[in-house]
C-alpha positions as CSV (number, residue, x, y, z in Angstrom):
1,X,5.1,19.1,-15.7
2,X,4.6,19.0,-12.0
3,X,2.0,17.0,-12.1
4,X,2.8,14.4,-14.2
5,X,6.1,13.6,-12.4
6,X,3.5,13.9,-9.4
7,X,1.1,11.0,-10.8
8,X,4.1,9.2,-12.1
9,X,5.5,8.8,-8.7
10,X,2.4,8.1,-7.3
11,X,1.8,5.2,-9.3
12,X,5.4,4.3,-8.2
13,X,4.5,4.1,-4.8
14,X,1.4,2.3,-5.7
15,X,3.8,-0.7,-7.1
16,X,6.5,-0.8,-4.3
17,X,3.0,-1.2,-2.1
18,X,1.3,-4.3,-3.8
19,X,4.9,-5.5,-4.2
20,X,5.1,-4.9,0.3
21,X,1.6,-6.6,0.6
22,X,2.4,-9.1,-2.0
23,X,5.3,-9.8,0.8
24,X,3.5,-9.5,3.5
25,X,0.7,-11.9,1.9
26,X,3.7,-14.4,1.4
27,X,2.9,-16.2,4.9
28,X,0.5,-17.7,3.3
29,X,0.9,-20.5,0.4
30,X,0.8,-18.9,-3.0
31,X,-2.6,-20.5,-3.3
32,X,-4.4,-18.4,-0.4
33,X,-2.2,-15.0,-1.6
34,X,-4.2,-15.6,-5.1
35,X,-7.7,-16.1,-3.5
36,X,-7.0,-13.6,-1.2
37,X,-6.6,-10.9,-3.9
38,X,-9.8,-13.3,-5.6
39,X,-12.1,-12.2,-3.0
40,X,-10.7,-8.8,-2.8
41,X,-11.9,-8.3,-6.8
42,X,-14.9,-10.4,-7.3
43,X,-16.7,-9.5,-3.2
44,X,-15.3,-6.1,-3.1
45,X,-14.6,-5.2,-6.7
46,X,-11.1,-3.9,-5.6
47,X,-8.5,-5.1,-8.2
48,X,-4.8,-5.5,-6.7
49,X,-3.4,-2.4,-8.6
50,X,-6.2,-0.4,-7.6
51,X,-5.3,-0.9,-3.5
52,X,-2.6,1.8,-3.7
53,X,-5.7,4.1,-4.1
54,X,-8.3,3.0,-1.9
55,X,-6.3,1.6,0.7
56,X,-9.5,2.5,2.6
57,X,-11.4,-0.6,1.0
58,X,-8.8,-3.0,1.2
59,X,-8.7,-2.3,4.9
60,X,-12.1,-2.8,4.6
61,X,-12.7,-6.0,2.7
62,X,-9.3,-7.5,4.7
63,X,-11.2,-6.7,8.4
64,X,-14.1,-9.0,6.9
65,X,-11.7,-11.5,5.5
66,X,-9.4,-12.3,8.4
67,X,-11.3,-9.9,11.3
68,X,-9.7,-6.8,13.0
69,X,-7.1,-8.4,15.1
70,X,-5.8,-10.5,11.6
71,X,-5.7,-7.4,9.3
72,X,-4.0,-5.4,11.5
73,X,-1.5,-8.1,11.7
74,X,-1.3,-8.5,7.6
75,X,-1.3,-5.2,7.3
76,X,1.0,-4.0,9.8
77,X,3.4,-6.8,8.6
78,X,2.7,-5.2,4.6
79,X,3.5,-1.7,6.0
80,X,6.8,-2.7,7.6
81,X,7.9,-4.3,4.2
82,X,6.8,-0.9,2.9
83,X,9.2,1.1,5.2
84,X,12.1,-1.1,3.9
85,X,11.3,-0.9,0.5
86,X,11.1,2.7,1.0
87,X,14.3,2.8,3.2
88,X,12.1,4.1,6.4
89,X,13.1,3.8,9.7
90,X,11.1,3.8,12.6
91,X,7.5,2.0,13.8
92,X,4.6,2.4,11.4
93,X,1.7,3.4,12.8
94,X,-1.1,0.9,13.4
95,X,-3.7,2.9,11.2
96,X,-3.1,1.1,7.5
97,X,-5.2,3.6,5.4
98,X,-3.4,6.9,7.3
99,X,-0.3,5.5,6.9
100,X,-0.5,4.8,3.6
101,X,-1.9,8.0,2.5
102,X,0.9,9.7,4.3
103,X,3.9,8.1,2.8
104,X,2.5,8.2,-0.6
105,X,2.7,12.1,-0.1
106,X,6.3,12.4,1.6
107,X,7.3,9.8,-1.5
108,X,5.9,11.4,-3.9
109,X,7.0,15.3,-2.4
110,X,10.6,14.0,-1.3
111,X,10.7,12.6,-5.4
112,X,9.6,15.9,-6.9
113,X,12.5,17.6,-4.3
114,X,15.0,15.3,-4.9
115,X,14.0,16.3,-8.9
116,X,14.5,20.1,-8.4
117,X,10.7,21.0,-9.4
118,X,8.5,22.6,-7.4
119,X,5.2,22.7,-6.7
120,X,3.4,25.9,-9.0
């Protein structure tokens, strides 16, 4: 049971973070957001609900996109609407893909908690 309420939250966090980048993203017009995530499927065959997963490629295909200095800057900006979606205080660190791998396991570990089950 464990680890379905573990994937289920998981895939949680997966939405409140395309819903943070999908913020983040919102500097631009709603034209460049949708060719954005265009480029990010067709170049780098990395679908929008998949970036929760690989945030590894999307840092990837966004350093190509906008160069380092600009995805750190989307990104950092995406991981900060992440921390307030979340409730998070504090800095995020400037490494996207750690980041993102770490909060996805205190969410998901401070959900199953919060649930009463624990880990078998």
């Amino acid at each position: 049971m464990t680890g379905i309420i573990a994937w289920d939250e998981s895939r949680r966090f997966g939405e409140v973070l395309v819903k943070a980048l999908d913020d983040a993203l919102a500097v631009f017009d709603e034209s460049v957001r949708q060719a954005i995530y265009f480029y990010l499927e067709k170049d780098h065959q990395l679908k929008r609900e998949e970036i929760p997963l690989k945030p590894d490629k999307f840092d990837q295909a966004i350093s190509k996109m906008f160069g380092s200095k600009g995805a750190r800057t989307i990104e950092l900006l995406g991981l900060k609407r992440l921390y307030e979606a979340l409730g998070r205080r504090g800095v995020p660190s400037e490494d996207f893909v750690k980041e993102v791998r770490s909060l996805r396991e205190k969410f998901v570990l401070s959900t199953i908690g919060a649930r009463g089950d624990r880990f078998a």
